[in-house]
C-alpha positions in Angstrom: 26.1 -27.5 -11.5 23.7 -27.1 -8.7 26.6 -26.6 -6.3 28.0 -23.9 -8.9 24.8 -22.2 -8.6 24.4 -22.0 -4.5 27.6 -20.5 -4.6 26.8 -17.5 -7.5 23.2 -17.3 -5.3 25.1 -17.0 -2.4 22.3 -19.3 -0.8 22.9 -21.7 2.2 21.7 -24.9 0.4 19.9 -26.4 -2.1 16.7 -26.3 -0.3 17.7 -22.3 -0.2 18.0 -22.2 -4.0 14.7 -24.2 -4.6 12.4 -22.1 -2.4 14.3 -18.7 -4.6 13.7 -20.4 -8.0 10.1 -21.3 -6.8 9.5 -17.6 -5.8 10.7 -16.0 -8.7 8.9 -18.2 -10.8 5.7 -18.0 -9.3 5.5 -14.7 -10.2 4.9 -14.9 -13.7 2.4 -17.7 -12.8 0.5 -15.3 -10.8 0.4 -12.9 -13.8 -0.7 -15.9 -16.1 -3.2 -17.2 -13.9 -4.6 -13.4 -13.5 -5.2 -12.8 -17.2 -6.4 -16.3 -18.2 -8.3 -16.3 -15.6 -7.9 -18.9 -13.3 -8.9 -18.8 -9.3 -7.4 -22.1 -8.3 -3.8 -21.5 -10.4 -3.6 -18.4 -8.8 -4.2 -19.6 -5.6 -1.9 -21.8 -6.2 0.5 -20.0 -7.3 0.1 -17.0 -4.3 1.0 -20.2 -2.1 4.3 -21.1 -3.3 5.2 -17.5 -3.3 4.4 -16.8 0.2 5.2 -20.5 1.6 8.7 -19.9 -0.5 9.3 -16.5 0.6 8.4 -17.0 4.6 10.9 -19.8 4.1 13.7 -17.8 2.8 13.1 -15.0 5.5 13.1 -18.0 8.4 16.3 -19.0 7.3 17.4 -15.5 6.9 18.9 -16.3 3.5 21.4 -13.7 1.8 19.5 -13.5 -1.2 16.6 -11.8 0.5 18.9 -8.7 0.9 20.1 -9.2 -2.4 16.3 -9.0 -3.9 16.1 -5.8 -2.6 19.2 -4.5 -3.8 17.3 -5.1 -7.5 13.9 -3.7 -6.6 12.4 -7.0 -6.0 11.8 -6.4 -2.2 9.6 -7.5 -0.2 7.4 -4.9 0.2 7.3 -4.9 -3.9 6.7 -8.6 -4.2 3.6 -8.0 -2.0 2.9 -5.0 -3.7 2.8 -7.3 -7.2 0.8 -10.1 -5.7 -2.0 -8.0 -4.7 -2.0 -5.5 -7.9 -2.1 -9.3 -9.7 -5.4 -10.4 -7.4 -7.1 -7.1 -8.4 -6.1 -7.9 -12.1 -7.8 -10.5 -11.3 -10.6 -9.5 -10.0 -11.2 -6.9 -12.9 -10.7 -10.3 -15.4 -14.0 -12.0 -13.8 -15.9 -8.8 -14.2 -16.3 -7.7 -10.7 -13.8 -4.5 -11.1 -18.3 -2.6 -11.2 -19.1 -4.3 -7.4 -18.3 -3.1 -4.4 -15.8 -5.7 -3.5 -13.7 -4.7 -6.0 -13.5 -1.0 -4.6 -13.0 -2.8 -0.8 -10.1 -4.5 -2.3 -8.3 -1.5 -4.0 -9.2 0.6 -0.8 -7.9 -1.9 1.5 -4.8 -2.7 0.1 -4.1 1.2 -0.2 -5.3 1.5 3.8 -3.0 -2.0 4.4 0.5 -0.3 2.7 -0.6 3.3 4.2 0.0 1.4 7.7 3.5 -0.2 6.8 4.9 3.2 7.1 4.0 4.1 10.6 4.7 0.4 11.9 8.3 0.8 10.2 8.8 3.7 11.7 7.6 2.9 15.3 9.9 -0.8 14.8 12.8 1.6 13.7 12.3 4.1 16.6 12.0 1.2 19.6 15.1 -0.5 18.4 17.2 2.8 17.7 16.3 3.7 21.5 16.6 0.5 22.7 20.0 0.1 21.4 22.1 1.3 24.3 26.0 2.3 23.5 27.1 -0.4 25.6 26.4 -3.7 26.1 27.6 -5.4 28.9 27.2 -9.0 30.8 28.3 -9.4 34.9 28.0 -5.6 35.2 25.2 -4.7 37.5 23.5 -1.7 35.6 19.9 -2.3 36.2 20.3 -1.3 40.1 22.1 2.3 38.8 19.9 3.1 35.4 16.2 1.6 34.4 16.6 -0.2 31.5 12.6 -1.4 30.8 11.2 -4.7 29.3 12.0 -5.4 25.4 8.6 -5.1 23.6 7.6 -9.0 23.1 9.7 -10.8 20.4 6.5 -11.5 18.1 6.3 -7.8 17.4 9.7 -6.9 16.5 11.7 -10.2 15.4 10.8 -10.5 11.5 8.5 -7.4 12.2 8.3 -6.2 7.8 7.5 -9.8 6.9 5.2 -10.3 9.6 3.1 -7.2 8.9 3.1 -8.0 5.2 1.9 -11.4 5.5 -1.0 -10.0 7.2 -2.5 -9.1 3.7 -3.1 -13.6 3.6 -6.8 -13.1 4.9 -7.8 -10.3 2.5 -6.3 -12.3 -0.9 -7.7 -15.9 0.6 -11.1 -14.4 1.1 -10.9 -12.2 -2.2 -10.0 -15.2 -4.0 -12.9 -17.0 -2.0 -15.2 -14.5 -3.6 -13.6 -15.1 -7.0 -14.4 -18.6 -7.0 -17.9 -18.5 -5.1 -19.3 -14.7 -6.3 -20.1 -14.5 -2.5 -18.8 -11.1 -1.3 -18.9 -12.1 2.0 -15.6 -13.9 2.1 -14.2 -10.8 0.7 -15.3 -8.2 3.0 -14.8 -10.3 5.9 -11.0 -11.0 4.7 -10.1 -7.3 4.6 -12.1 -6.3 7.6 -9.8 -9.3 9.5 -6.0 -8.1 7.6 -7.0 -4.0 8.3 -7.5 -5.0 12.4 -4.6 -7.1 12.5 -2.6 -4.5 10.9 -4.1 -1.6 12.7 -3.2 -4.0 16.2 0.1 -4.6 15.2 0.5 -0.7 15.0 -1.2 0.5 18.3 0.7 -2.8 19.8 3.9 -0.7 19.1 2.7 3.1 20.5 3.1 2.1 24.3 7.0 1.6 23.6 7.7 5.0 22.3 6.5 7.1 25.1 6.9 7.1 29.0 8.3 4.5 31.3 9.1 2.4 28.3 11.3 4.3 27.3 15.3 3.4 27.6 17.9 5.9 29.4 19.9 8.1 27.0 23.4 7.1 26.0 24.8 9.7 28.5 23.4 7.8 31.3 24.3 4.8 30.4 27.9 5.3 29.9 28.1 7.2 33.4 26.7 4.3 34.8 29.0 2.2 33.3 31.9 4.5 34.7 30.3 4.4 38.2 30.4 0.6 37.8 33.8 0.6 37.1 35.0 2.9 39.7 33.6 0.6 42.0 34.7 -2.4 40.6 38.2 -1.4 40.2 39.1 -3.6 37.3 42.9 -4.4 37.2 43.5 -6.6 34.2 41.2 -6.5 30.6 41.3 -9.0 28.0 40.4 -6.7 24.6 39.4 -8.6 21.7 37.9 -7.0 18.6 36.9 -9.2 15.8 34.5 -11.2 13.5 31.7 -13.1 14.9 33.3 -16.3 13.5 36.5 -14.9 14.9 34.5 -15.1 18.7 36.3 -18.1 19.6 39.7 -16.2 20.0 38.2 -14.7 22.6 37.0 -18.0 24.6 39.8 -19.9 24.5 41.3 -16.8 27.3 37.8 -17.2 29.5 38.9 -19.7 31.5 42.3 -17.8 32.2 40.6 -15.2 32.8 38.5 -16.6 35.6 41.7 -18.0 37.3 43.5 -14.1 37.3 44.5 -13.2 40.7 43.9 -9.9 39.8 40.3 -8.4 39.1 39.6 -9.1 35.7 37.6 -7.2 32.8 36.8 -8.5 28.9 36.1 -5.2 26.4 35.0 -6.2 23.2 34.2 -4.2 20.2 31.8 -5.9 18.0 28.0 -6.5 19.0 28.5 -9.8 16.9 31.1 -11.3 18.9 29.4 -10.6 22.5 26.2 -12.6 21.4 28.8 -15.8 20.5 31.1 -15.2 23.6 30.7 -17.9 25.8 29.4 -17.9 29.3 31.9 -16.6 32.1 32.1 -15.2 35.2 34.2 -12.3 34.4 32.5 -9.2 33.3 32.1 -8.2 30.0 31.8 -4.6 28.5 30.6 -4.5 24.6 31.6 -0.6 23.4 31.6 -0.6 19.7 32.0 3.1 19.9 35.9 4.2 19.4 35.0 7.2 21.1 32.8 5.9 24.1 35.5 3.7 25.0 38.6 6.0 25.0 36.1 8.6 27.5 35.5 5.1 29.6 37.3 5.2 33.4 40.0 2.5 32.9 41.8 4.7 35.3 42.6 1.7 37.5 43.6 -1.1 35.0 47.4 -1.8 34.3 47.4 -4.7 31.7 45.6 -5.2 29.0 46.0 -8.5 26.9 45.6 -8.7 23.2 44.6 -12.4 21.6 44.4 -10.3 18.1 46.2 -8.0 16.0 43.6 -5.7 14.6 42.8 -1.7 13.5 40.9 -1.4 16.7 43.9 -2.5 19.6 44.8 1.7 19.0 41.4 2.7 21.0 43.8 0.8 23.7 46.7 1.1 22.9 46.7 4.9 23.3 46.2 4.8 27.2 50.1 4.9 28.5 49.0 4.2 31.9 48.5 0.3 30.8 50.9 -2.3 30.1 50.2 -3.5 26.9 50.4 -7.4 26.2 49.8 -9.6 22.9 49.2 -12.9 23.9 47.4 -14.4 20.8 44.9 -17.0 20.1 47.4 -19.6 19.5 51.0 -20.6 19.1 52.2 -21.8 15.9 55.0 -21.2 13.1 52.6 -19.3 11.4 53.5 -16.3 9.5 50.7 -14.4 12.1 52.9 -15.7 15.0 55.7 -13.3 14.2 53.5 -10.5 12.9 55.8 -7.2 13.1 52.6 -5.2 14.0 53.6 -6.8 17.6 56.4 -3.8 18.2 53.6 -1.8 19.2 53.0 -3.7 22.8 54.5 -3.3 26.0 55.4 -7.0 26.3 54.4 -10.2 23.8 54.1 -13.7 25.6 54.7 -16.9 24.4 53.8 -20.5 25.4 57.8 -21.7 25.6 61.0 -20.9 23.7 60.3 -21.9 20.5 58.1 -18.4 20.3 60.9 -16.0 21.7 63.3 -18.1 19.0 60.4 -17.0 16.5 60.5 -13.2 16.9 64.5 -14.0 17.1 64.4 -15.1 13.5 62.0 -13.6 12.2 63.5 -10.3 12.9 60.5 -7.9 13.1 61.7 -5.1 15.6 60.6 -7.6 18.6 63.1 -6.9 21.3 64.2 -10.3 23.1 63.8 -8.5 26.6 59.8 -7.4 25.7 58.9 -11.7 25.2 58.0 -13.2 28.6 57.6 -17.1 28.4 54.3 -17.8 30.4 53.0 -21.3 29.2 49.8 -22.3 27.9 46.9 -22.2 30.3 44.5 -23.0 28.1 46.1 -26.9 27.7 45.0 -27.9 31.1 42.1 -30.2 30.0 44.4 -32.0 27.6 44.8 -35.7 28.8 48.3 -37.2 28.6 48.3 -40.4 26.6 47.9 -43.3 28.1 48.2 -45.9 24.6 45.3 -47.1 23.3 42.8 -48.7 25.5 42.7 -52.6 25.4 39.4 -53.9 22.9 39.2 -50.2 21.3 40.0 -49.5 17.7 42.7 -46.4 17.4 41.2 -43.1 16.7 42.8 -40.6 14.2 42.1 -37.0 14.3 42.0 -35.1 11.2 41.9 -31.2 12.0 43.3 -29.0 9.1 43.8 -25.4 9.1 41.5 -23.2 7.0 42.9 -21.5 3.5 44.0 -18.8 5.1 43.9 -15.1 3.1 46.3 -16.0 0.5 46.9 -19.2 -2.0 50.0 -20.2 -0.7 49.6 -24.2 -1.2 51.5 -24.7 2.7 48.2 -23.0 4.2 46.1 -26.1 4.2 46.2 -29.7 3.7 42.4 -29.4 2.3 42.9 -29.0 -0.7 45.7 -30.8 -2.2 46.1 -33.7 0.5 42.8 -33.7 2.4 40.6 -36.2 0.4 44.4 -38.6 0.3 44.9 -38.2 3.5 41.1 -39.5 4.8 40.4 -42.3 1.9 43.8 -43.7 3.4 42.5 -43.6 7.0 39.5 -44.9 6.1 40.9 -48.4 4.1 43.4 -48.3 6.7 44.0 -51.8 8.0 43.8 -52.8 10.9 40.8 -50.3 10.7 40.9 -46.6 12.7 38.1 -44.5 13.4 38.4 -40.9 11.4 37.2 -37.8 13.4 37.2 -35.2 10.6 37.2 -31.7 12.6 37.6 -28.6 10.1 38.8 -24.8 11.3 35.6 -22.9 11.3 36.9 -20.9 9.0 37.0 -23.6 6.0 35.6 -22.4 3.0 35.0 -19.0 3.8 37.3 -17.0 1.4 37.9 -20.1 -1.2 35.4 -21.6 -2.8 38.2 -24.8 -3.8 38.6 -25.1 -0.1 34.8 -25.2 0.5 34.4 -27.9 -2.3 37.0 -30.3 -1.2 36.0 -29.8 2.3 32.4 -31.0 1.1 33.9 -34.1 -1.0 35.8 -34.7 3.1 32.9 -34.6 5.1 30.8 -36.8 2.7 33.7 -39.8 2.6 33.3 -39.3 6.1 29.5 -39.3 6.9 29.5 -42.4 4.4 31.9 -44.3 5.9 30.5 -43.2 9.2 27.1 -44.7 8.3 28.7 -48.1 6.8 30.1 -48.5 10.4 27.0 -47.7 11.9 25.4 -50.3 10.2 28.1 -52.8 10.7 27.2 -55.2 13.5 31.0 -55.5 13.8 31.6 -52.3 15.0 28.9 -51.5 17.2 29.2 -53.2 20.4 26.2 -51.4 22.8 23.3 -50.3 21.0 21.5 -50.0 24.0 24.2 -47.8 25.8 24.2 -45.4 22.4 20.8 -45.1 23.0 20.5 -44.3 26.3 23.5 -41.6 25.8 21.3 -40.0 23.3 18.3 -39.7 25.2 20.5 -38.5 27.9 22.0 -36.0 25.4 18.9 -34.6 24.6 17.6 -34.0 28.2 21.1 -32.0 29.3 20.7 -29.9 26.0 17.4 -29.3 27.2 18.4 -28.4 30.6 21.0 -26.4 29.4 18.4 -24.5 27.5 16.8 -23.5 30.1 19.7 -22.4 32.4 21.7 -19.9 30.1 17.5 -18.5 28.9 18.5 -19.5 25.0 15.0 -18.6 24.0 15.4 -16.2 21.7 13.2 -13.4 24.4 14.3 -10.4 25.2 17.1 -8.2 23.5 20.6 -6.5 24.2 19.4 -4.2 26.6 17.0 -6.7 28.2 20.2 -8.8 28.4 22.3 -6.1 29.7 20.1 -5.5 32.6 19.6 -9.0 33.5 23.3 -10.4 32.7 24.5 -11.0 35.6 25.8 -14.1 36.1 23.9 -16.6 38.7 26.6 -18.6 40.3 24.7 -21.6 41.0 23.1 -22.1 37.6 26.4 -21.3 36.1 27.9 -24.0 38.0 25.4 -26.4 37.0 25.9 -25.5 33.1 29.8 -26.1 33.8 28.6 -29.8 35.2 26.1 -30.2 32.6 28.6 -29.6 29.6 31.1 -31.7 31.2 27.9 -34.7 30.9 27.2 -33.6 27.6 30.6 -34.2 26.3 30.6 -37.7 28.2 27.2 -38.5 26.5 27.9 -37.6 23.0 31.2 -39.7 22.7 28.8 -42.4 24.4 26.0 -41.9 21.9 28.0 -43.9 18.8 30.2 -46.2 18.7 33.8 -45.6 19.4 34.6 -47.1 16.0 32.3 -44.9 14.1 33.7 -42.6 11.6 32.7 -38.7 12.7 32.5 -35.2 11.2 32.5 -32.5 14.3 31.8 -29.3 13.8 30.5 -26.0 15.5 32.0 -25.6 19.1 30.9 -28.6 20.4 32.4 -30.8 21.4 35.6 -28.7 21.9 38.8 -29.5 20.4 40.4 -30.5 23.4 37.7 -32.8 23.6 38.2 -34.2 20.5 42.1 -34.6 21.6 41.3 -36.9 24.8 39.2 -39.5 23.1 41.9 -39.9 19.8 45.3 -41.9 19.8 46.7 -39.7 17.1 46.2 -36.9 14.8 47.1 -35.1 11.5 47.0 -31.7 10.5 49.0 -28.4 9.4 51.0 -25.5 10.5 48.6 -23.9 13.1 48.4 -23.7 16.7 46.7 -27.2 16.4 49.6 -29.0 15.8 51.6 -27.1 19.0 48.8 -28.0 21.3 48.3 -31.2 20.0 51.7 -31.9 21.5 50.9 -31.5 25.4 48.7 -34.8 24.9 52.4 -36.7 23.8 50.6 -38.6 21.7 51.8 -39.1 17.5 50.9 -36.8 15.2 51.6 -36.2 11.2 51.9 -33.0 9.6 51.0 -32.3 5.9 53.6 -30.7 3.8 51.4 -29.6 1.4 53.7 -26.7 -0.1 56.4 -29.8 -0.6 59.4 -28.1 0.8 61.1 -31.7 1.3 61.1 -33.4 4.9 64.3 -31.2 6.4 63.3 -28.5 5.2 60.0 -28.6 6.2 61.1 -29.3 9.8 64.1 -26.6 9.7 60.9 -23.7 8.5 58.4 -25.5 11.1 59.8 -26.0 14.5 56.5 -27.9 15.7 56.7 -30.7 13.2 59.7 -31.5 14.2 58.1 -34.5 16.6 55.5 -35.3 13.9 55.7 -37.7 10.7 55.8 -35.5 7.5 53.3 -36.6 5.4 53.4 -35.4 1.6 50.3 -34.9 -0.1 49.7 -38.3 -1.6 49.8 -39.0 2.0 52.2 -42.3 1.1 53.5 -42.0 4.6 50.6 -42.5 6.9 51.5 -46.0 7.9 54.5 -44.7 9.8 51.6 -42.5 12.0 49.4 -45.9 12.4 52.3 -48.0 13.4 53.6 -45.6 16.3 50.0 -45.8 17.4 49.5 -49.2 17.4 52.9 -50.3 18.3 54.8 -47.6 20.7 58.2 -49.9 20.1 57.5 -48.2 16.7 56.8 -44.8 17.8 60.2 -43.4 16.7 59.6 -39.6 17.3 58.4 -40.6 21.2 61.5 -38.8 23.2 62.1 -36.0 20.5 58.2 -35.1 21.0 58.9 -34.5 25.1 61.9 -32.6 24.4 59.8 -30.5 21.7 57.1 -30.2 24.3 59.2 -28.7 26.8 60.5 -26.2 24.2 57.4 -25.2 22.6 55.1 -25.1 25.4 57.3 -24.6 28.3 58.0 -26.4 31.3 55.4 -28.4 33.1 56.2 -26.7 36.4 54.9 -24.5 37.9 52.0 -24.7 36.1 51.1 -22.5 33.3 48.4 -20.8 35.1 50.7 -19.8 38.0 53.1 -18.4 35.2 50.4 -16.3 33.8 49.2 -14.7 37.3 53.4 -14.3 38.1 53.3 -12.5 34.2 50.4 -10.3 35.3 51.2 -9.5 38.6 55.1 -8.5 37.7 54.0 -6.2 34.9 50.9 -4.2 37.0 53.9 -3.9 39.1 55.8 -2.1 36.0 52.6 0.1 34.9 52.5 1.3 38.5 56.4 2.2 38.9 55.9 4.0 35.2 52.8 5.4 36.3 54.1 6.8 40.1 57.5 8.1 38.3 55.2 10.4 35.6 53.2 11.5 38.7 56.3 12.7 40.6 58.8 13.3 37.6 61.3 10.9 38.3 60.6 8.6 35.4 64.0 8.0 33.8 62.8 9.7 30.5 61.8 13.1 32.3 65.0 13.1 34.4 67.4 12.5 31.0 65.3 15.5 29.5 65.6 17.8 32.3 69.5 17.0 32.3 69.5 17.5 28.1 67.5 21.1 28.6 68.8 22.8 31.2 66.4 25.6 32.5 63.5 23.5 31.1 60.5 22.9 33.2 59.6 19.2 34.1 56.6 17.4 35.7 56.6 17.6 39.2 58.0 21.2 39.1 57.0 23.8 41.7 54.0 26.2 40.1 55.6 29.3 38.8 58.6 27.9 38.1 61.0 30.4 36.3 62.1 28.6 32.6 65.4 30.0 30.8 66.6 29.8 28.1 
């Protein structure tokens, strides 16, 4: 039930839902308390209304917004807790003395204020808010972008100001209690300063040096920048936030282009969770500021998504135009038809150009280059399991997806099978339980069941922990945890993740410091080491948020299960066993006729009856039956193993900037084959490249 109503709340937890209930229902115990009357119930009750509301604003809870939406806002609760306290003030018959007046007169003089503050808050970020956003573009030598006002001013800034009214209602109530009106003139002589302060804090960042360059400015610097730096291949993503890591899976790639590489994003969202890089990064979430942006010089532009705003791109014909993706899989999305509209679509090995074969979308064959998968680099080749170490099974399903066919996800028909069986397995595994981000977000079954998982898990997890049988180095954990706490720390400090400044603080400072990038590369490396270090290697685990990665979470198992995703088809460059759910129950063959990844894998069904064939090839590789057919389907979904991926990609790149520039040289001097065809078709018809004051006939 409680569950039930987080999700109608739309809170984040139950703590969420508590502090909402305790806030709505202190209300009505103000008003009580006010007509009875009663100074301390009162004062208690003004306490759970502001403890439960700065809590709610902390954890910047969706019902806040909601509140509003039904003219409970906050500037109305406030509004109702102090019209309350003069209610009650009036009920213990001081509404005749002076402090009652002081009360009325400050509370008018402390909600006259909220309008100017709002309106200088509003002003300083609107300015401030430049039409690009960029990181490892050097603006601040061109334009002079100055200092963000300091974060305690303008981070929370309404509820801040509001809760500046504490002092007055403490020492009104104070006077209440005591008939001293000291306590109340001293209270709203302390909340009218800090308000006033708060205001004329604000005034010095509307006017002068404090002032941000226009937009026009901006964006030529940005040209001039670019003109300069010459940027010759962009990575274009436009997305969700939680859709960001699309976009880092291609950093690294990026970083290794021969070429001289640009990002463009679209979404102010998705720069703040891009990770940190080397290559330059341009935010323009203006369609119209980024087709007037000097691209002049780049000729490929790679796509990881298929989304409304690729056309901004899409319409410069000087660029070669490439989907690469964000994963390669026998996914519905991995054929999408919507992939006629690029120059050139890449895949990992055959298995993709068989896709679009199949599929039959409009995908010429000639337009699919086969380039690899940089990305699988990290991804350790199995070795068996090492000798004294449990087996670890990874269990990474795929989210719902934006529809309810059942073949989406293994969650929610197989999921809680498929982990109760690893968990009573015997001999015993460790479960790593790592979820799609995406999990729960459009299906509230899918969130449910993945909540049922990831309890099983932690409570099995615990039970191990506590197990002197499976933990073998206490001392060792604890040392990896300390030492996980002082490079997170560390880390901290080097990428500034503070919470100061703001976007155009951060686009005048962004540029990357080569050194202390270096050391964060290190550092996360160490991280990684100390956090499989910090419990033991037979201890149950859920893993979420990006760290540690995926590929991490690949090295350290022996074996993993999941669905049809991109998972599943990187999964396979470690040669280690792997099951595959068929949760839709299309019957083994035909499963592995629709599916070509799975065709290395055990095919569980969604009792998950056929998990012991997974555990034996793991434990036993005489048993491993699908060994040889999972290097042949390596080869064919991922490619060959040399050259390496990486040198496929740059070879990719570097042959199409070559096509862009032959296009682009044969539109400059008319001798594309396209203008040469039409001048033979229209006799008499003027073409580019044409003498000035040509004659045309008809």
């Amino acid at each position: 039930m409680i569950s039930t109503a987080i999700r109608v709340a739309r809170v984040g937890s139950a703590a969420e839902l508590a502090a909402a209930a305790l806030m709505m229902l202190g209300f009505p115990c103000l008003m009580l308390a006010a007509l009875l009357p009663s100074v301390d119930a009162f004062a208690a009750a003004a306490a759970v209304t502001y403890l439960a509301d700065h809590y709610l604003h902390r954890r910047g809870s969706y019902l806040v917004n909601r509140l509003g939406k039904v003219r409970a806002g906050l500037s109305i609760r406030f509004l109702i807790r102090q019209l309350l306290l003069v209610l009650l003030l009036a009920r213990l018959d001081l509404s005749d003395s002076t402090v009652f007046n002081a009360a009325i007169a400050c509370f008018l003089a402390f909600f006259g204020l909220q309008a100017p503050h709002g309106a200088l808050v509003t002003l300083i970020q609107l300015r401030r808010k430049l039409p690009v956003a960029t990181r490892n573009v050097d603006l601040g030598s061109s334009v002079r972008i100055p200092d963000a006002p300091p974060g305690a001013l303008l981070s929370r800034s309404a509820e801040k100001m509001l809760h500046l009214d504490l002092v007055a209602v403490a020492g009104l109530l104070i006077t209440g209690a005591t008939d001293n009106s000291v306590y109340g003139f001293v209270g709203i002589a302390v909340s009218l300063v800090l308000a006033l302060g708060c205001v004329v804090a604000l005034v010095p960042f509307v006017r002068g040096r404090r002032i941000p360059p226009k937009g026009e400015t901006v964006l030529a610097a940005v040209d001039d920048w670019l003109r300069e730096y010459r940027p010759e291949t962009v990575l274009y993503f436009s997305g969700s936030k939680d859709s960001a890591y699309q976009a880092n899976m291609w950093l690294e790639t990026m970083e290794q282009l021969d070429t001289r590489p640009l990002i463009i994003l679209r979404e102010r969202a998705v720069l703040e969770r891009v990770a940190p890089t080397t290559v330059p990064v341009i935010c323009v979430p203006g369609g119209v500021h980024l087709m007037n942006m000097d691209l002049s010089t780049v000729r490929v532009a790679l796509y990881p998504a298929n989304v409304g705003k690729n056309i901004h791109m899409l319409r410069v014909p000087t660029i070669q135009h490439v989907f690469i993706g964000h994963g390669d899989s026998d996914k519905l999305a991995s054929v999408n038809p919507f992939s006629k509209v690029y120059d050139e679509v890449w895949t990992a090995g055959r298995a993709g150009r068989d896709r679009y074969a199949i599929a039959d979308v409009g995908v010429r064959d000639d337009d699919i280059v086969e380039v690899g998968r940089p990305q699988l680099a990290p991804i350790q080749t199995w070795q068996g399991v090492p000798e004294g170490r449990i087996p670890t099974v990874l269990y990474a399903p795929t989210w719902e997806g934006w529809d309810d066919n059942p073949g989406n996800t293994s969650i929610l028909l197989a999921g809680e099978n498929i982990v109760r069986s690893l968990l009573q397995a015997e001999p015993p595994v460790r479960v790593l339980y790592k979820p799609h981000p995406f999990t729960g977000t459009r299906s509230a079954a899918a969130k449910a069941a993945h909540g049922r998982i990831t309890a099983l898990v932690e409570a099995a997890g615990a039970g191990r922990a506590a197990n002197p049988q499976f933990v073998s180095d206490p001392a060792g954990q604890a040392a990896a945890k300390e030492r996980l706490a002082g490079i997170e720390a560390r880390i901290a400090v080097l990428t500034g993740s503070d919470g100061n400044g703001d976007e155009a603080e951060a686009t005048r400072d962004g540029l990357v410091d080569m050194a202390r990038h270096t050391e964060v590369a290190r550092l996360r490396a160490e991280w990684n080491d100390a956090y499989w270090r910090s419990f033991s290697t037979a201890e149950h685990r859920v893993i979420t948020g990006a760290e540690p990665r995926l590929y991490d979470c690949f090295n350290v198992s022996d074996a993993m299960v999941s669905d049809i995703s991109s998972v599943v088809s990187d999964f396979i460059a470690s040669g280690k066993p792997y099951a595959v759910t068929d949760s839709a129950e299309l019957g083994a063959e035909e499963f592995k006729r629709q599916n070509t990844a799975v065709r290395g894998a055990v095919i569980l069904s969604n009792s998950a009856a056929e998990l012991g064939e997974l555990l034996d090839a793991v434990t036993d590789p005489a048993a491993d039956a699908q060994a040889s057919g999972r290097q042949e389907l390596k080869r064919y979904l991922l490619g060959p193993d040399e050259p390496a991926s990486i040198d496929q990609f740059n070879s990719a790149v570097r042959e199409l900037a070559r096509q862009a520039e032959r296009r682009n040289l044969g539109q400059k001097n008319g001798t594309s084959a396209a203008a040469v065809n039409l001048a033979a078709a229209v006799p008499g018809q003027r073409v580019t490249g044409e003498a000035d004051g040509a004659t045309v006939t008809g």
